[in-house]
C-alpha positions in Angstrom: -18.6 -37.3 28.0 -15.3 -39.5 28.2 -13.6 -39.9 25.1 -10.7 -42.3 25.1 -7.7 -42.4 22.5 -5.6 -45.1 21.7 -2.2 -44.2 20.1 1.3 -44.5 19.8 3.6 -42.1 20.0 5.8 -43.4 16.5 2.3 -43.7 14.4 2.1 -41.0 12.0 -1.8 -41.6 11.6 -1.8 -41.5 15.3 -0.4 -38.1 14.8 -2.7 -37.1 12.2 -5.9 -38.2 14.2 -4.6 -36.2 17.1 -4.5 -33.1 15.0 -7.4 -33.7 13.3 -9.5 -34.9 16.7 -8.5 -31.6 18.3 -9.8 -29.8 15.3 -12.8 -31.4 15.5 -13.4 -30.6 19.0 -13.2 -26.9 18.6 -16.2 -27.4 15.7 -18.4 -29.5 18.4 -21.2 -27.5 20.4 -19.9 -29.7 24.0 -16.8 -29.5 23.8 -16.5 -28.0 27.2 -18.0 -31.4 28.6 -15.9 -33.3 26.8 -12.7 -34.8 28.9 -10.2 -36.8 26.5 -7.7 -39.6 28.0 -5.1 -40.9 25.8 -4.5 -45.0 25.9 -1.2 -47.0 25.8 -1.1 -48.6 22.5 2.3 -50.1 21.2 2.4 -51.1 17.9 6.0 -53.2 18.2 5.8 -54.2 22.0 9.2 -55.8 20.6 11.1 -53.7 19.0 14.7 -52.6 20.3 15.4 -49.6 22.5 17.3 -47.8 19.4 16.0 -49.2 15.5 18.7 -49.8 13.6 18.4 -48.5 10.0 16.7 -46.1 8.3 12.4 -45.4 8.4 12.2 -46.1 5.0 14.3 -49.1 5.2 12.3 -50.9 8.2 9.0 -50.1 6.0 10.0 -52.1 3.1 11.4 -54.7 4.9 7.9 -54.5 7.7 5.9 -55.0 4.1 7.9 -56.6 1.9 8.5 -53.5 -0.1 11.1 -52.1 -2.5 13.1 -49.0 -0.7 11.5 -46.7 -3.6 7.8 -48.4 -2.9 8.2 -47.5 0.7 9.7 -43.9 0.3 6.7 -43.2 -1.8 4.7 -44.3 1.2 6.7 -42.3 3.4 6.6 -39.4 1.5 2.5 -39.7 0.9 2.2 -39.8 4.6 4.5 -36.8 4.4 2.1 -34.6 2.4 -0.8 -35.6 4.1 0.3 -34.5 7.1 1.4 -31.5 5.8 -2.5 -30.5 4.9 -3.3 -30.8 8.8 -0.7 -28.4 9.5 1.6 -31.5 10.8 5.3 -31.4 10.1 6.7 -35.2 9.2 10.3 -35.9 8.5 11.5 -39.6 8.7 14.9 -38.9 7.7 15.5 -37.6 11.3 13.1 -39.6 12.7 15.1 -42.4 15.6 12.4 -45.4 16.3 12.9 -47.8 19.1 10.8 -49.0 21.4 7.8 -47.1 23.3 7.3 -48.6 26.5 9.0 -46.1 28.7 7.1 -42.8 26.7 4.0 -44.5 27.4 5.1 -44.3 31.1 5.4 -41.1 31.3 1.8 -40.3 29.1 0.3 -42.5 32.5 2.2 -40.1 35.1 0.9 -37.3 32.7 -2.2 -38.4 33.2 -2.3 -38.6 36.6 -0.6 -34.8 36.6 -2.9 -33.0 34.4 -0.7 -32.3 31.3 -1.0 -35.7 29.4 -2.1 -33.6 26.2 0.4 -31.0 26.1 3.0 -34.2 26.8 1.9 -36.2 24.0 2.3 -33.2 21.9 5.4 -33.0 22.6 6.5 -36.9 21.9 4.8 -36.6 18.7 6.3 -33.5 17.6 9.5 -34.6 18.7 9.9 -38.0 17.4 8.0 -37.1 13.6 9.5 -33.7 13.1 13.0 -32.8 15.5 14.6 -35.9 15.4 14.0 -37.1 19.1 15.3 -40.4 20.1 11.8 -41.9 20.9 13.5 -44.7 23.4 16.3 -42.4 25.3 15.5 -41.3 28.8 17.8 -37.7 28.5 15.2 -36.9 25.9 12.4 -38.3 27.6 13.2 -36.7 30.4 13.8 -33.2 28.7 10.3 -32.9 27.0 8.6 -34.2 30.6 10.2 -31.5 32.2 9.3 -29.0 29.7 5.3 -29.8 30.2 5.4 -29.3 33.8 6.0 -32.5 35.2 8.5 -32.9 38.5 12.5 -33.8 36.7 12.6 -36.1 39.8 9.5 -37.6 39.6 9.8 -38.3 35.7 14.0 -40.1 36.8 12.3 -42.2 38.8 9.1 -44.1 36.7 12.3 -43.9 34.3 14.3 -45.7 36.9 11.8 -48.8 37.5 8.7 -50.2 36.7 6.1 -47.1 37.6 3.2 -46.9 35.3 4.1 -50.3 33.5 0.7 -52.5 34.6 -1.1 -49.0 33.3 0.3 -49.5 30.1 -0.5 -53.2 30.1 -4.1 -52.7 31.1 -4.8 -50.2 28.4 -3.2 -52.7 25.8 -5.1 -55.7 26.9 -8.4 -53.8 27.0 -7.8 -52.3 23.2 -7.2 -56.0 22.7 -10.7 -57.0 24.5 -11.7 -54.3 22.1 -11.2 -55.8 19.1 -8.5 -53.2 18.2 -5.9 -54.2 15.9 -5.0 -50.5 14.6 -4.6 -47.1 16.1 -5.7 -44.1 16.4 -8.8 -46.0 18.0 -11.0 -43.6 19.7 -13.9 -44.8 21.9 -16.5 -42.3 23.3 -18.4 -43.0 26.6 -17.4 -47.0 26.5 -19.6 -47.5 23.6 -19.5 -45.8 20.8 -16.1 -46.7 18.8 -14.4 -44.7 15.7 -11.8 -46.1 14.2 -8.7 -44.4 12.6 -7.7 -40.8 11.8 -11.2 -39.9 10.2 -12.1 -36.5 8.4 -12.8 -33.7 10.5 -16.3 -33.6 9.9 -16.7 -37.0 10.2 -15.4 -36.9 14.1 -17.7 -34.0 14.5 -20.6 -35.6 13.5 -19.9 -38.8 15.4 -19.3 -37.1 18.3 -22.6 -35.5 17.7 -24.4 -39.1 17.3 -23.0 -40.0 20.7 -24.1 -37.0 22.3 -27.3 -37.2 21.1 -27.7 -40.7 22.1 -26.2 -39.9 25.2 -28.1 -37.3 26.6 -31.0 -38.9 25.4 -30.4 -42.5 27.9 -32.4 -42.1 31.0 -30.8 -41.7 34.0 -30.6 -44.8 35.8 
């Protein structure tokens, strides 16, 4: 059973429905016959290599918020993912654009560690302060999850990967998807956003069920 996950690697629910997806798995009697692909998703196919400005600042101005109305938010998003174990700290955090990340999550893919190197992105840009946009860093955390330092300088280097990310953004787009985390099991069945634990369990159960129940054709 496919299940496909649109994110981005600078969303903090994204984040949170990661953590909470995984967790879900391990409750789920298939799981073993489950295979998960993550999907390009950005969120501001616009915005500048490096932001400019503080997390808290681009929020209120994003949503026409006071600075104290959007460090509230922040720090609400803060404590939530603290309860799934998730460590957030947007004081550090450097946003820019995510084309090039999402670049590397395809040549993951294609490698066999696209999990562990999403981990990693997320991890890095919500909790150590990684500069979500630079290539050193980029470069540093591909590296570390086992892909080829060569390999990763050169999709860096030109356009590898980039009609990849563009096909999975206009399909979410064909979707219907306006949000992420989007998650989509067998082409079908959709559930949207970073949902409880049970909740993923149990829909994953629905689809099985419905599923294994299809004849074969």
């Amino acid at each position: 059973m496919l299940v496909e996950i649109w994110v981005d690697v600078v969303c903090p629910w994204c984040a949170v429905g990661h953590a909470r997806f995984r967790r879900a798995l391990e409750d789920f009697a298939h799981a073993g016959d489950v295979e998960v692909v993550y999907r390009s998703y950005e969120l501001d196919p616009n915005a500048p290599a490096r932001r400019r400005g503080s997390m808290t600042d681009h929020l209120a101005a994003k949503y026409g918020l006071s600075v104290d109305e959007a460090r509230r938010m922040n720090d609400h998003m803060v404590e939530v993912a603290a309860l799934d174990g998730l460590t957030f700290d947007f004081d550090r955090a450097r946003a820019g654009n995510t084309f090039d990340a999402h670049r590397l999550l395809q040549l993951a893919l294609v490698r066999g560690c696209q999990h562990e190197l999403l981990d990693s992105f997320l991890r890095g840009y919500f909790a150590e302060g990684m500069p979500v946009a630079d290539h050193d860093a980029l470069v540093e955390r591909a590296v570390a999850v086992g892909l080829d330092a060569a390999e990763v300088a050169s999709v860096l280097g030109g356009d590898t990967y980039g009609a990849e990310v563009r096909a999975d953004e206009l399909r979410a787009h064909q979707l219907g998807v306006t949000g992420v985390p989007f998650f989509l099991v067998d082409g079908r069945f959709a559930i949207p956003g970073a949902q409880p634990i049970e909740r993923f369990v149990q829909a994953l159960d629905r689809a099985w069920a419905k599923i294994t129940a299809s004849p074969v054709p």
